[in-house]
C-alpha positions as CSV (number, residue, x, y, z in Angstrom):
1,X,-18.3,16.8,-20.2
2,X,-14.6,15.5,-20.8
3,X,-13.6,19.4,-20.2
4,X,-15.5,20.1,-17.0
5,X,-13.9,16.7,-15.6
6,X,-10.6,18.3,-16.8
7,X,-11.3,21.7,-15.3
8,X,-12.5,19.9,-11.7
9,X,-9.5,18.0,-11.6
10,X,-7.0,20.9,-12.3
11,X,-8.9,23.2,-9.3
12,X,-9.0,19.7,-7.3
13,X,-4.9,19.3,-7.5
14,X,-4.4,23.4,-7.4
15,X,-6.3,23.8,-3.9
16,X,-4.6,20.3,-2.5
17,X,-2.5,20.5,0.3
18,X,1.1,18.7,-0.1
19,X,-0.2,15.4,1.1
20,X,-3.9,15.7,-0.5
21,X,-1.4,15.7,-3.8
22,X,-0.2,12.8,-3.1
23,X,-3.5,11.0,-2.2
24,X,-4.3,12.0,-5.9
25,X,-1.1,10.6,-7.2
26,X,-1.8,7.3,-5.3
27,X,-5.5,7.3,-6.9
28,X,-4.0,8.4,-10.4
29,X,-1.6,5.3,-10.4
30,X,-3.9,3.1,-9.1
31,X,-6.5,3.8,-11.9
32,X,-3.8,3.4,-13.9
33,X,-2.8,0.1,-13.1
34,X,-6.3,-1.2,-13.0
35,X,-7.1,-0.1,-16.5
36,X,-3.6,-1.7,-17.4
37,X,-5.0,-4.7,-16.1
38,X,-7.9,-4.7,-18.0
39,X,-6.4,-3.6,-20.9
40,X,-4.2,-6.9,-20.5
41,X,-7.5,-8.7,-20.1
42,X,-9.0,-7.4,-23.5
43,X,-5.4,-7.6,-25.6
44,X,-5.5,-4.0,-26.1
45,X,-1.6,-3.4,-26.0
46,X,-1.9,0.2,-27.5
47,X,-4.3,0.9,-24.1
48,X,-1.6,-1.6,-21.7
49,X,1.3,0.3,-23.0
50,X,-0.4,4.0,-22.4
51,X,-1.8,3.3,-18.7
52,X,1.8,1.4,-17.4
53,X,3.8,4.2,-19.0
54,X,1.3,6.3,-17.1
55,X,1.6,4.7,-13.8
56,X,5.6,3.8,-14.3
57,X,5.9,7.7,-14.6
58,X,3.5,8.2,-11.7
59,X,5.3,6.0,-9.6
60,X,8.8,7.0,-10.5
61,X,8.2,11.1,-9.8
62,X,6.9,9.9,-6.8
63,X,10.3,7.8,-5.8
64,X,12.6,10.3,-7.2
65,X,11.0,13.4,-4.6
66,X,11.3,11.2,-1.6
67,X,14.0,13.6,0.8
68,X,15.7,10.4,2.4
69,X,18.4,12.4,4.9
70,X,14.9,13.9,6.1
71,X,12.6,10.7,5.8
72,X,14.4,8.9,7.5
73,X,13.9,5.2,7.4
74,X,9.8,5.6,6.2
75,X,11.8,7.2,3.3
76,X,13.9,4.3,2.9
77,X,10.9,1.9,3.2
78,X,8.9,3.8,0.7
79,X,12.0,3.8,-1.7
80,X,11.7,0.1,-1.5
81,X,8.0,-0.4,-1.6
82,X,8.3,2.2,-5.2
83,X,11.4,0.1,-6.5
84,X,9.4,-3.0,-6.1
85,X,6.1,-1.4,-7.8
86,X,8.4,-0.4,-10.3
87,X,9.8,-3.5,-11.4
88,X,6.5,-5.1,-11.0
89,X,5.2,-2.4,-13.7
90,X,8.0,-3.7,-16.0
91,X,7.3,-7.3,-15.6
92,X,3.6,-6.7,-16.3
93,X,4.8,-5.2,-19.6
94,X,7.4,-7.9,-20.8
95,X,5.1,-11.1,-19.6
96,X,1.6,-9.2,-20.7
97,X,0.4,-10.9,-17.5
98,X,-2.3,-8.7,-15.7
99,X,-1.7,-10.5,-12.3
100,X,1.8,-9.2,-11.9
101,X,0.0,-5.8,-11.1
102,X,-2.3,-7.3,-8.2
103,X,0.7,-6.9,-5.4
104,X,1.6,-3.5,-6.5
105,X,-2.1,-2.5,-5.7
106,X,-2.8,-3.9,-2.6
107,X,0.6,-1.9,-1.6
108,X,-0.1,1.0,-3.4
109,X,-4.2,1.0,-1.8
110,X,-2.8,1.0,1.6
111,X,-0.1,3.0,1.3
112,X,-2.9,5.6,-0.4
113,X,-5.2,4.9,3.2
114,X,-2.5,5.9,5.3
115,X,-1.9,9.0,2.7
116,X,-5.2,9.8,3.3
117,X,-5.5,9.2,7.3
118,X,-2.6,11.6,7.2
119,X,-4.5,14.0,5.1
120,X,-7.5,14.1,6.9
121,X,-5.7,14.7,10.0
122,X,-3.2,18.1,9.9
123,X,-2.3,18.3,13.3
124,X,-0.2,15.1,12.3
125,X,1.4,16.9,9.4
126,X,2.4,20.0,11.6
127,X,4.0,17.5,14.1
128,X,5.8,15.7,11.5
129,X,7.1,18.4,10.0
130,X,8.2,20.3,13.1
């Protein structure tokens, strides 16, 4: 079962459009940080440590392709919104405190909605872009 999830996911990211691969970044992070969370929750540090490195790595690929003389101040903004998450990720790991990752979601889900409005809507990409 494990390997057809495996398999579904690979063909899921392969066929994705630039922006449908980030919508899968945003929902990779975010399961991340939610099993961090509960990891926390259960004092499972070997599990904590695994799903923040995950979503720390996650998070920082994400900052690091941002084009900012092309982005533009949403670049900018989004640089931000990442540092903060970042730091955020950090603290959760130094004070083992699970509700240090709550803000970090809520940005991260809405920043993933408009991901996904933007996804759903390719006319918006092509005018973007041009």
């Amino acid at each position: 079962m494990h390997n057809a999830a495996a398999e579904y996911r690979k063909t899921q990211v392969l066929n994705a459009s630039g922006v449908e691969v980030i919508v899968l970044l945003y929902d990779a992070a975010l399961q991340s940080m939610r099993l961090a969370q509960d990891s926390i929750r259960r004092n499972n540090q070997a599990d904590k440590a695994r799903f923040l490195g995950r979503a720390l790595n996650i998070v920082g690929e994400l900052a690091n392709v941002l084009d900012m003389e092309r982005g533009g101040e949403i670049a900018v903004s989004l640089r931000r919104l990442y540092d903060y998450i970042l730091h955020e990720l950090s603290q959760t790991n130094l004070k083992n405190d699970p509700k240090r990752l709550d803000g970090p979601i809520r940005c991260m889900t809405t920043l993933r909605e408009a991901w996904e409005q933007l996804a759903a809507s390719p006319a918006m990409v092509v005018a973007m872009a041009g």
